[in-house]
C-alpha positions in Angstrom: 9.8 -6.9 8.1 8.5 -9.6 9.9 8.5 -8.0 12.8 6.3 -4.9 11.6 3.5 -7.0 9.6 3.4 -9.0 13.3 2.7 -5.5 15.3 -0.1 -4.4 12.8 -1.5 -7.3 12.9 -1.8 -7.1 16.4 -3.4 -3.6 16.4 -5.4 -5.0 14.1 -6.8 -7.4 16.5 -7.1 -4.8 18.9 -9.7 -2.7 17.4 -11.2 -6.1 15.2 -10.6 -5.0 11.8 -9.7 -6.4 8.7 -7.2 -5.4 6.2 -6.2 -5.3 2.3 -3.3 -4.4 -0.2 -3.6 -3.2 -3.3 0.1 -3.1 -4.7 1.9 -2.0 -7.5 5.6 -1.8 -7.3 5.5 -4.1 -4.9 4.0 -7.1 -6.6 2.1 -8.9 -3.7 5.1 -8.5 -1.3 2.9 -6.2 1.1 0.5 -9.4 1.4 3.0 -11.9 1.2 4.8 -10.3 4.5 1.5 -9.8 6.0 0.6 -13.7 5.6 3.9 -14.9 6.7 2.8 -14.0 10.3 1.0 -17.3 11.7 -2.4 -16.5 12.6 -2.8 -13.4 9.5 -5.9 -15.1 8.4 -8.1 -13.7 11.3 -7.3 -10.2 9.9 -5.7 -10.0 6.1 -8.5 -10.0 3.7 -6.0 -10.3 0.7 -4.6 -8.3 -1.9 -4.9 -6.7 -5.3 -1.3 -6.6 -7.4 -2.6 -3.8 -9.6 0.6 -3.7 -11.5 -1.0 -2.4 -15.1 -2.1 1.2 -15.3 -5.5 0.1 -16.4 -6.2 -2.3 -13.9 -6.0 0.5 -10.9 -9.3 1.9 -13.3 -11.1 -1.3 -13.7 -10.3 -2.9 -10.3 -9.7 -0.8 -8.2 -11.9 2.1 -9.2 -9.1 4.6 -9.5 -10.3 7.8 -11.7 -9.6 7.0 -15.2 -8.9 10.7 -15.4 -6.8 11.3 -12.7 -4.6 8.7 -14.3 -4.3 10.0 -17.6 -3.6 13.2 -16.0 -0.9 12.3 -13.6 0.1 8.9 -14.1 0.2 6.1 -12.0 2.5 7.3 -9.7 1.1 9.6 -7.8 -0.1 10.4 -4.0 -4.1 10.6 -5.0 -3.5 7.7 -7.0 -1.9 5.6 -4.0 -5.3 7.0 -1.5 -8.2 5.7 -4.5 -5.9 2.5 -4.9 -6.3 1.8 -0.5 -9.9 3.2 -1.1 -10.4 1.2 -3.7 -9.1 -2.4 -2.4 -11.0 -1.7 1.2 -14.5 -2.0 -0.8 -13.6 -4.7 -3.5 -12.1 -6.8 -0.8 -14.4 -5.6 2.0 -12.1 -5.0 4.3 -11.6 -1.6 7.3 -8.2 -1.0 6.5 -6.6 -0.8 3.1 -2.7 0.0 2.4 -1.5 0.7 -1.0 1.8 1.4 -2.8 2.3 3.2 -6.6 6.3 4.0 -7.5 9.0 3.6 -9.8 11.6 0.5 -8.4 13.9 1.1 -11.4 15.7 0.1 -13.5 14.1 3.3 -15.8 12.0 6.3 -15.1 8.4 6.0 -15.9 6.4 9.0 -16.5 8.9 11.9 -16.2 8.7 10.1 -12.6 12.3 8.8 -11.3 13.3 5.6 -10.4 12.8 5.9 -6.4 9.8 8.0 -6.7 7.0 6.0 -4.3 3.8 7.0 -2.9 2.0 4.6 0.0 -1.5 5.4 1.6 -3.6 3.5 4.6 -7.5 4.2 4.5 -9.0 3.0 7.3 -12.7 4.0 8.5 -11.6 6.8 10.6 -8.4 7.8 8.4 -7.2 8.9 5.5 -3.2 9.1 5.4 -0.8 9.0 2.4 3.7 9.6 2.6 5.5 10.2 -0.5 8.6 8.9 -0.8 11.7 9.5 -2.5 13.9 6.2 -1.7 17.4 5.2 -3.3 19.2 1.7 -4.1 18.4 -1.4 -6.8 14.8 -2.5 -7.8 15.1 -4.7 -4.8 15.9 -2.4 -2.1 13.6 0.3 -3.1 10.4 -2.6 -2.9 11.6 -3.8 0.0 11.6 -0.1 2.0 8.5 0.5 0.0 6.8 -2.2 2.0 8.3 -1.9 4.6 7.5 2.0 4.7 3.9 1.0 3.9 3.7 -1.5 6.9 5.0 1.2 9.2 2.3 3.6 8.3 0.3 1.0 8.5 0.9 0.9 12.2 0.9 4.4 13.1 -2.7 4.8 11.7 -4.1 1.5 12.9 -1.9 1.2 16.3 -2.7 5.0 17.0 1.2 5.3 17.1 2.3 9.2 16.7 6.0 10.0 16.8 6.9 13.9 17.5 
């Protein structure tokens, strides 16, 4: 994963922006793989673990009733969370992941259900996802799933 947090940050530094996580499912990992690249502090602004329903609302400005209408886990939810963490933490681009990692449903949602969206200031994208495996393999697709979205928006990358 290395690898991918490396090549956004290096589109990053191509267009001189600056970048944020808010995370849920995956508990800071996003930020932590991000930071693991030596040099990350030119561009990672920091992150948000936003792992409590009510702390998408309060910090992250996430509509209090789009929650209690579809739950955390949800695409809209994943695009105000990015939205959300780009202004608190200032930063262009903002990535964010909302899911279930198991080991029990949550919401009628099941266990594999994942959302991930990248705002940036010219982009809006979100991918829902429906993963398999543990708790620890479906965080560790979730970011990396998030960091190669992350990519395609920022690096301009489009596959056919």
């Amino acid at each position: 994963m290395t690898d991918a947090a490396a090549a956004v940050l290096r589109a990053l530094d191509g267009r001189g922006w600056s970048i944020a996580a808010a995370e849920s499912l995956t508990g800071g990992r996003v930020t932590a793989t991000l930071v693991d690249v030596p040099g990350a502090s030119a561009h990672v602004r920091g992150g948000i673990v936003a792992y409590a329903t009510d702390i998408k609302a309060t910090q992250l400005g996430v509509d209090a009733d789009l929650l209690a209408d579809r739950g955390p886990v949800d695409a809209e939810v994943a695009v105000q969370m990015a939205k959300g963490v780009r202004r608190a933490l200032h930063a262009d681009v903002g990535v964010a992941t909302t899911g279930v990692a198991g080991p029990d449903p949550q919401d009628g949602k099941p266990v594999g259900t994942v959302h991930i969206a990248v705002v940036t200031p010219e982009e809006v994208v979100s991918s829902s996802l429906e993963l398999a495996g543990t708790r620890d393999e479906i965080r560790t697709r979730t970011v990396q799933s998030v960091l190669e979205l992350a990519l395609t928006v920022v690096g301009g990358i489009r596959h056919p």
